[in-house]
C-alpha positions as CSV (number, residue, x, y, z in Angstrom):
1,X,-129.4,48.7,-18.9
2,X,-133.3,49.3,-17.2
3,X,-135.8,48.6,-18.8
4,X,-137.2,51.1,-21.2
5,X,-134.1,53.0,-22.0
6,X,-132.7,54.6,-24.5
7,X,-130.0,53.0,-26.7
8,X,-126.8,54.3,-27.0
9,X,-125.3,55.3,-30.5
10,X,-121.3,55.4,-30.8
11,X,-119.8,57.2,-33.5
12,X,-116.1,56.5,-35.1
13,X,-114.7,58.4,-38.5
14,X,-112.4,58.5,-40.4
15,X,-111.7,60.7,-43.6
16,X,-108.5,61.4,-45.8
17,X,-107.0,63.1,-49.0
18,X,-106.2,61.1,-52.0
19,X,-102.5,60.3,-52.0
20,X,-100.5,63.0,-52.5
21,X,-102.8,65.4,-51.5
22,X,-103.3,67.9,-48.5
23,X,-106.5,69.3,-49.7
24,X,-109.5,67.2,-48.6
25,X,-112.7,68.0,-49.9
26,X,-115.0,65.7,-48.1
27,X,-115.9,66.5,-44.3
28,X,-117.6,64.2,-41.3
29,X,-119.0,65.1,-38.5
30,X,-121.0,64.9,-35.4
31,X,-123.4,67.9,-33.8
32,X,-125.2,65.5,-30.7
33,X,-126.9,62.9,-32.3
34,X,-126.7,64.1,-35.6
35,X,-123.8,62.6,-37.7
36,X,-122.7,63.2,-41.4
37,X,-120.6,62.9,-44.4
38,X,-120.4,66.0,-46.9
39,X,-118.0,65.3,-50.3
40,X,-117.3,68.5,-51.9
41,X,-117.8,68.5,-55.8
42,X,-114.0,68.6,-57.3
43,X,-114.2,71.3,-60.2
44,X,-111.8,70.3,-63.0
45,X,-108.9,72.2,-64.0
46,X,-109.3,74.9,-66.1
47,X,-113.5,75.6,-65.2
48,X,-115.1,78.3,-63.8
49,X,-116.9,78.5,-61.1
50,X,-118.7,82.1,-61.2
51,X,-117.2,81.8,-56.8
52,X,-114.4,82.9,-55.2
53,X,-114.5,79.6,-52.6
54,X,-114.0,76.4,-53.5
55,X,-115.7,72.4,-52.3
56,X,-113.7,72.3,-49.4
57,X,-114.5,76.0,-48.2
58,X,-118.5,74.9,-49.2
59,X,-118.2,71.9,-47.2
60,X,-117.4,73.3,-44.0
61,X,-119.2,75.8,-43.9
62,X,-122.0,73.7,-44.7
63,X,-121.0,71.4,-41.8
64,X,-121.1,74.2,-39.7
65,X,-124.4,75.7,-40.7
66,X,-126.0,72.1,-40.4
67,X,-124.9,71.8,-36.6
68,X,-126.2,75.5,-36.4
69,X,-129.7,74.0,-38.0
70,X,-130.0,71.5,-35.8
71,X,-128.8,73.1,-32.5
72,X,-131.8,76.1,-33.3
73,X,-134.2,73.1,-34.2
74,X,-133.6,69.6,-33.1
75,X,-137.1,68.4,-33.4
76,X,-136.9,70.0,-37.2
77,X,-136.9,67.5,-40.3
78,X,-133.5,66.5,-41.6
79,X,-134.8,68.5,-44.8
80,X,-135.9,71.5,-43.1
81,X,-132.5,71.8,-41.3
82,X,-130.7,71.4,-44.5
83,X,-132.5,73.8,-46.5
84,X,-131.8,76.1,-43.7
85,X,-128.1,75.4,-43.8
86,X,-128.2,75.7,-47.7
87,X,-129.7,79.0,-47.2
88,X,-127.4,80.1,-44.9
89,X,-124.3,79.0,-46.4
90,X,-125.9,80.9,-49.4
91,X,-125.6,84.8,-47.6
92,X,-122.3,83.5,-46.7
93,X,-121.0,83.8,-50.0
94,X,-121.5,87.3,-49.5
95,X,-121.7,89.7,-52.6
96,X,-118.8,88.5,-54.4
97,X,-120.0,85.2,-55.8
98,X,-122.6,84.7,-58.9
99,X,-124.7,81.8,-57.2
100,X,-126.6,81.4,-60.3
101,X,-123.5,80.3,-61.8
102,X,-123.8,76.5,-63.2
103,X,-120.4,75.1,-61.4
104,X,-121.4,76.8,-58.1
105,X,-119.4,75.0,-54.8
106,X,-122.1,72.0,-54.3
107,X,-121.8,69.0,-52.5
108,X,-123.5,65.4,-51.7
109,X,-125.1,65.0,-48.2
110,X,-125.7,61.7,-46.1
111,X,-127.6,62.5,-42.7
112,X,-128.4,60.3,-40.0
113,X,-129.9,61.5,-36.6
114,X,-130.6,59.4,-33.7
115,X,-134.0,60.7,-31.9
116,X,-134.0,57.6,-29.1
117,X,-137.0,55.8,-30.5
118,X,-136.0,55.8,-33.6
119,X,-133.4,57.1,-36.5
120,X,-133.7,59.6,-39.4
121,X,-131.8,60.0,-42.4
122,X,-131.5,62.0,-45.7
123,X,-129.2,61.1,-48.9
124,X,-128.3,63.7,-51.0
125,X,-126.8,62.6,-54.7
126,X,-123.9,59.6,-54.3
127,X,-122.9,59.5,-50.8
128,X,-124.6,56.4,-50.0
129,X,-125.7,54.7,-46.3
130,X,-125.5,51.2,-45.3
131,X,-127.9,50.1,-42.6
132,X,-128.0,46.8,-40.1
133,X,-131.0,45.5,-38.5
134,X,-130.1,42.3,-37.7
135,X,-131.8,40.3,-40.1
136,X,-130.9,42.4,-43.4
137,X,-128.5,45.0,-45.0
138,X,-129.9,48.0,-46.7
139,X,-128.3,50.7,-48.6
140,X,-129.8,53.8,-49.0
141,X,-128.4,55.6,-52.6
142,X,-129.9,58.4,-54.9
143,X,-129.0,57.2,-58.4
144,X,-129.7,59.9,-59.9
145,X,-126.1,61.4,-61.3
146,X,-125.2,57.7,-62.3
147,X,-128.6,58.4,-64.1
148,X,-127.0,61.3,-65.5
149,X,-123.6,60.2,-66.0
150,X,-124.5,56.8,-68.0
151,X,-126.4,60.3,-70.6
152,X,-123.5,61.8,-70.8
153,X,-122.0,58.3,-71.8
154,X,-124.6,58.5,-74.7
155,X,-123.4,62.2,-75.6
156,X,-120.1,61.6,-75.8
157,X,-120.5,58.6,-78.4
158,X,-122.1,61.5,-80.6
159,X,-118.7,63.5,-80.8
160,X,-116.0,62.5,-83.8
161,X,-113.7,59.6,-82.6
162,X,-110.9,62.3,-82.9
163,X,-111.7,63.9,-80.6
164,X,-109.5,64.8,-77.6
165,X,-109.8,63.7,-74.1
166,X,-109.9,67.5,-73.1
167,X,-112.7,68.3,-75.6
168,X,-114.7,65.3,-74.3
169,X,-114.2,66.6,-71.0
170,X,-115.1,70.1,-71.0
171,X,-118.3,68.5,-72.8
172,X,-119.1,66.1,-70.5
173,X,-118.9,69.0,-67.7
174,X,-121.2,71.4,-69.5
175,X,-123.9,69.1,-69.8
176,X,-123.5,67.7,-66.7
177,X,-123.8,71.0,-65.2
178,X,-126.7,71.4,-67.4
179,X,-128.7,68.8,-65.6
180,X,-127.5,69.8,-62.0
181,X,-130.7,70.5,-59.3
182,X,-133.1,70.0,-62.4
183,X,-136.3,68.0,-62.9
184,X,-135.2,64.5,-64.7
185,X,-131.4,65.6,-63.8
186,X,-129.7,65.4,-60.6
187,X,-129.9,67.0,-57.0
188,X,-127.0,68.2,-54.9
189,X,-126.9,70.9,-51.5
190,X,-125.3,73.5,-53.7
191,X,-126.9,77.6,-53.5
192,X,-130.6,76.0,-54.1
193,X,-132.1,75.7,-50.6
194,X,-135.2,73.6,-52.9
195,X,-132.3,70.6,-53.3
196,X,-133.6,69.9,-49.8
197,X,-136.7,68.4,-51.2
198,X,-135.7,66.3,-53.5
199,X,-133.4,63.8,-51.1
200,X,-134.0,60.4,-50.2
201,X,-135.6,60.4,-46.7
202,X,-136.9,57.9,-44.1
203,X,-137.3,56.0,-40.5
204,X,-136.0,53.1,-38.4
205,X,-136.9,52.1,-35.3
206,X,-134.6,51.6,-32.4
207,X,-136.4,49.3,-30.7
208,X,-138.0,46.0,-31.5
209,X,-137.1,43.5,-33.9
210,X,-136.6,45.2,-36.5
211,X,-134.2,47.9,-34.9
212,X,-131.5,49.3,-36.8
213,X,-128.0,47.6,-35.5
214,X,-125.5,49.3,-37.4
215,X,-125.1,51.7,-40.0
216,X,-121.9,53.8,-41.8
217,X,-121.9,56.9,-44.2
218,X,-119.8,56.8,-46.7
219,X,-118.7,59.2,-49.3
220,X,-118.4,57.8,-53.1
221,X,-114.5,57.4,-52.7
222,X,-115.3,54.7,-49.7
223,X,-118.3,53.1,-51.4
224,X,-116.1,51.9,-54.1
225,X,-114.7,49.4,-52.1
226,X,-118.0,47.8,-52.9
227,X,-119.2,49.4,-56.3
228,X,-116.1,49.6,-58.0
229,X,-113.6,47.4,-56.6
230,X,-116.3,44.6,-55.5
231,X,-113.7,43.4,-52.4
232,X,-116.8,42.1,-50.7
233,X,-120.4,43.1,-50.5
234,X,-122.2,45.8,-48.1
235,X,-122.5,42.8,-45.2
236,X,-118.7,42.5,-45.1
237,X,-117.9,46.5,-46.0
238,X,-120.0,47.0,-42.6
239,X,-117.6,44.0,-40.7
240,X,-115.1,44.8,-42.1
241,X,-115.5,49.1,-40.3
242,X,-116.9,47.4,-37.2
243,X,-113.3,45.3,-36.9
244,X,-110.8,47.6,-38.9
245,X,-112.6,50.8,-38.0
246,X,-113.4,53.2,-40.9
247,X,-109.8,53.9,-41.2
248,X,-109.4,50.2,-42.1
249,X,-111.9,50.8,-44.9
250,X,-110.0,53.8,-46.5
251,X,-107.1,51.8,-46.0
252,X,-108.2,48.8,-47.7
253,X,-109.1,50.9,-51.0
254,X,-105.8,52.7,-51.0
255,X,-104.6,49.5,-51.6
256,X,-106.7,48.4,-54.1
257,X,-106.3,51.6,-56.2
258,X,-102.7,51.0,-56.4
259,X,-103.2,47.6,-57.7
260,X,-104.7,49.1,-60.2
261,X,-103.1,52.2,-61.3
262,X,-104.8,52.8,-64.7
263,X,-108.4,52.9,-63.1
264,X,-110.0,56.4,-63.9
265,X,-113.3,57.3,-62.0
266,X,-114.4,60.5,-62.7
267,X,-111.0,61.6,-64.7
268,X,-109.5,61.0,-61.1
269,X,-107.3,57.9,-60.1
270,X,-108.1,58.4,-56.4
271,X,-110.8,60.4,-54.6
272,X,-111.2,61.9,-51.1
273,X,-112.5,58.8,-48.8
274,X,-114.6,59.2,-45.6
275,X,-117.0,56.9,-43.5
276,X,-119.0,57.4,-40.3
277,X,-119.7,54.1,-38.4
278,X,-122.4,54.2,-35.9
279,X,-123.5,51.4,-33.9
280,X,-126.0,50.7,-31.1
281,X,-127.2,49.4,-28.2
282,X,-129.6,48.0,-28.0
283,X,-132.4,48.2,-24.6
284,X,-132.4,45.0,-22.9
285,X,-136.1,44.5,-22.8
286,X,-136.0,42.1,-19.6
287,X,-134.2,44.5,-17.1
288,X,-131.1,42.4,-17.0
């Protein structure tokens, strides 16, 4: 490689259903050097949305609309572009859809663009991003709905004991809800272009010691291989896609959810599981 050039970012994904399932609700994806991992907010059973589309219809279009941003405006922020695909996807709704509605399609976002020098990335509610510089693991999470889910723990202890699992539900989904793209609640991409301003941002160099190696996107039914599961830490969840690719990864927490079938995250046994591993090379600053 000459000196002075750019460093090279490869991209592999993977992303799949729960078991069982043909209906996927996350999405990855790669416009240039702009990669990402959308997962869809599943509405329970029996809820209303106020829309006529559902997560997964939300999360491609919002895909699409992203690659649009960028395409229209690559030197852009990451927030800028996704406001402007938030917006968009918005008019695509059309007339049909009440937008103001509480349980409105919405989804998490995890961004990360390669601009040669350096890379930018934005997290959006619980789709977290694990970054390698050599020296140190990062992960980049917005904690904010497992702010708001360990409240609506603490609301749920104020109902009667007797009451049902259904009641505590459709509780725990109003209130949630409630505190959705709010000021001391949470922030997902959703039909509030404003969401855009409230995600985690920030920088890495590509070049000098401190240059970022490695990184993967993940959507929350990956991360659990590390949050809920605890099969090894965010050094070995990054070895562990670099050898086994990030179908490995999904893999490896299909297996753990079956050895334990009672586990309930969410009021779901298993979730839609997607990762995005990038990795780079690095500019061989003596021209060899």
């Amino acid at each position: 490689m000459a000196v002075g050039s750019a460093p090279t970012m490869r991209v592999r994904s993977a992303s799949a259903p729960p078991p069982g399932s043909t209906v996927n609700e996350d999405v990855v994806f790669q416009f240039g050097p702009l990669v990402g991992v959308l997962d869809g907010a599943t509405v329970p059973e029996g809820f209303d949305t106020g829309c006529v589309h559902g997560p997964q219809w939300y999360v491609r279009h919002l895909a699409a609309r992203l690659g649009l941003a960028e395409a229209a405006r690559p030197a852009a922020t990451l927030v800028s572009n996704l406001a402007a695909a938030i917006l968009a996807v918005r008019a695509d709704h059309g007339d049909q859809c009440d937008l103001d509605h509480p349980g409105t399609p919405a989804s998490t976002v995890c961004l990360l663009r390669d601009g040669g020098d350096q890379v930018d990335y934005l997290v959006l509610c619980d789709s977290p991003l694990v970054l390698d510089t050599g020296d140190r693991v990062d992960v980049i999470v917005d904690d904010r709905l497992a702010s708001a889910a360990a409240g609506l723990r603490g609301t749920a202890a104020t109902l009667p004991e007797s009451t049902d699992r259904a009641t505590r539900l459709r509780h725990a989904v109003s209130v949630q809800r409630e505190r959705m793209n709010r000021t001391h609640g949470y922030w997902v991409a959703a039909a509030d272009p404003d969401a855009a301003y409230h995600a985690v941002v920030g920088s890495l160099p590509l070049r000098g010691p401190s240059a970022l190696r490695r990184a993967v996107l993940l959507s929350d039914g990956a991360s659990v291989a590390v949050e809920e599961f605890g099969l090894f830490d965010w050094g070995g969840l990054l070895d562990v896609v670099s050898a086994e690719g990030p179908g490995g990864l999904i893999a490896r927490v299909r297996a753990a959810e079956r050895d334990h079938p009672d586990r309930l995250r969410r009021h779901k046994r298993a979730d839609d599981a997607s990762a995005v591993y990038c990795e780079f090379d690095r500019p061989d600053d003596t021209g060899m």
